[in-house]
C-alpha positions in Angstrom: -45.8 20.4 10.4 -49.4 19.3 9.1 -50.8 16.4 10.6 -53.8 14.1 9.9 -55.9 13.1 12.9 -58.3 10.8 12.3 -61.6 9.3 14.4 -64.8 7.9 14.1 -67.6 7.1 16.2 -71.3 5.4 15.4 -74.9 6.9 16.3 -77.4 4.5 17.2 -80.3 5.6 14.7 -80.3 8.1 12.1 -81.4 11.1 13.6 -80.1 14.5 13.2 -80.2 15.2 17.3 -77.9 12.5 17.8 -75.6 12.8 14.5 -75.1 16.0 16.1 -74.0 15.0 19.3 -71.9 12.2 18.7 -69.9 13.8 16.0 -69.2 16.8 18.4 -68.4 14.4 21.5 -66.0 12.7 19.0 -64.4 16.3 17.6 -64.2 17.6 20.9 -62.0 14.3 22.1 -60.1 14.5 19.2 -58.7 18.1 19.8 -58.3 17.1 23.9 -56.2 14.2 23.5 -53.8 15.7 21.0 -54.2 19.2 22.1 -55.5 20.4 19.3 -56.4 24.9 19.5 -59.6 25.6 16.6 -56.4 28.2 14.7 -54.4 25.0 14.2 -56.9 23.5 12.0 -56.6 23.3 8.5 -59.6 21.9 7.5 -61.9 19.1 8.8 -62.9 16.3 6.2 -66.1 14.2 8.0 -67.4 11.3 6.1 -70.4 8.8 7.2 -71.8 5.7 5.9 -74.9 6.0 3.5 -77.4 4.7 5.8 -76.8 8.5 7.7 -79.4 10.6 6.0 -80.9 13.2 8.2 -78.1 15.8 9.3 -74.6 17.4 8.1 -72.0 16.1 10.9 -70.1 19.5 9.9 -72.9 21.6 11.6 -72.1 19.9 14.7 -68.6 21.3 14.3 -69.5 24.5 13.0 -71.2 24.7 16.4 -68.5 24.3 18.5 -67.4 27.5 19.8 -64.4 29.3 18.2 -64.7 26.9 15.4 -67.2 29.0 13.1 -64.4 29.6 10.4 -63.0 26.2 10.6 -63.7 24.6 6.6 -65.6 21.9 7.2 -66.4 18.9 4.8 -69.5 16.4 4.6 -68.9 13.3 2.2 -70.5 9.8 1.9 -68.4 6.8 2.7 -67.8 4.0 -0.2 -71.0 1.6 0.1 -69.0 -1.8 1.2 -70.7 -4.8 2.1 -70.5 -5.6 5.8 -68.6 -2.2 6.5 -70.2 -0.6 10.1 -73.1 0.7 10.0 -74.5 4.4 11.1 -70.6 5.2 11.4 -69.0 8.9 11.5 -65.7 9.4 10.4 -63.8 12.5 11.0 -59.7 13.2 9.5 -58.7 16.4 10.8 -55.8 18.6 9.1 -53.8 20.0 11.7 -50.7 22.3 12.4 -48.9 20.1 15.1 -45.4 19.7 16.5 -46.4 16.1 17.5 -44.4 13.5 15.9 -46.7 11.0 13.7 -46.4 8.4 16.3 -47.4 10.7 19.0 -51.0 11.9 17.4 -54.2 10.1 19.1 -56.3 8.9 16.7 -59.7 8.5 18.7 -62.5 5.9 18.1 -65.6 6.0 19.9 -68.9 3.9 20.2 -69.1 0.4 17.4 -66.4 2.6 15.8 -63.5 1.0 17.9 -63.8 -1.9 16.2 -62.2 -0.3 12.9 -59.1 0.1 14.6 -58.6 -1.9 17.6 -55.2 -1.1 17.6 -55.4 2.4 18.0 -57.8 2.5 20.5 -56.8 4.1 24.1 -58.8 4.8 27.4 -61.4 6.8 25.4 -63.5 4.0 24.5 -66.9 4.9 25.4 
C-alpha cells in the first residue's frame, strides 16, 4: 500500500544552516513515528513558502544517511496572504502497511498551528 505522510515545520530566519536543520529534524520524526525504513520511500515532495530563499530543504535529506537515492523534490508554496511564514512542508510517498488512520502526520515549530488536530507529543 502507498501512503502519503505529511509534516511541516518553520525556521526562524532564512538561512541555509537552519533550513537544513529543521527540515532534517522534521524528516527524521517523520520516518520515527511511523516507522518509516529510507527503501520504503517512494519519493519525497518538500515545498516552502517564498520568503525561504537561501537553501534546497532536499539537500538536507539527501544528507541523511542511507537516503542518497531517495528522489527528492524542492517546490515553492502558493503565495497566500496571511499563510505562515518561513514554513517547510514535507509529503512523503511511502510503501506502508499502516492503515490511513494510523499514519502520524508530524508538525513541528509555528507549523503546528496548520493542523492542530493532528498534532501529537512531538510538538517542539
Amino acid at each position: 500500500m502507498i501512503r502519503g505522510v505529511r509534516g511541516a515545520t518553520t525556521v526562524t530566519e532564512d538561512k541555509a544552516e537552519l533550513i537544513f536543520k529543521e527540515t532534517e529534524i522534521l524528516v527524521k520524526e517523520i520516518v520515527r513515528a511511523n516507522g518509516i525504513l529510507a527503501e520504503d520511500i517512494i519519493s519525497v515532495l518538500i515545498s516552502t513558502t517564498a520568503d525561504i530563499t537561501s537553501g534546497f530543504p532536499a539537500k538536507a535529506v539527501r544528507s541523511i544517511e542511507g537516503w542518497e537515492y531517495v528522489p527528492t523534490m524542492c517546490t515553492h508554496e502558493m503565495n497566500v496572504p496571511n499563510a505562515l511564514p518561513l514554513c517547510i512542508r514535507v509529503l512523503l510517498h511511502v510503501n506502508t502497511e499502516l492503515h490511513q488512520k494510523d499514519v502520524r502526520h508530524i508538525y513541528l515549530n509555528k507549523a503546528v498551528s496548520l493542523r492542530p488536530d493532528l498534532v501529537q507529543e512531538t510538538k517542539k
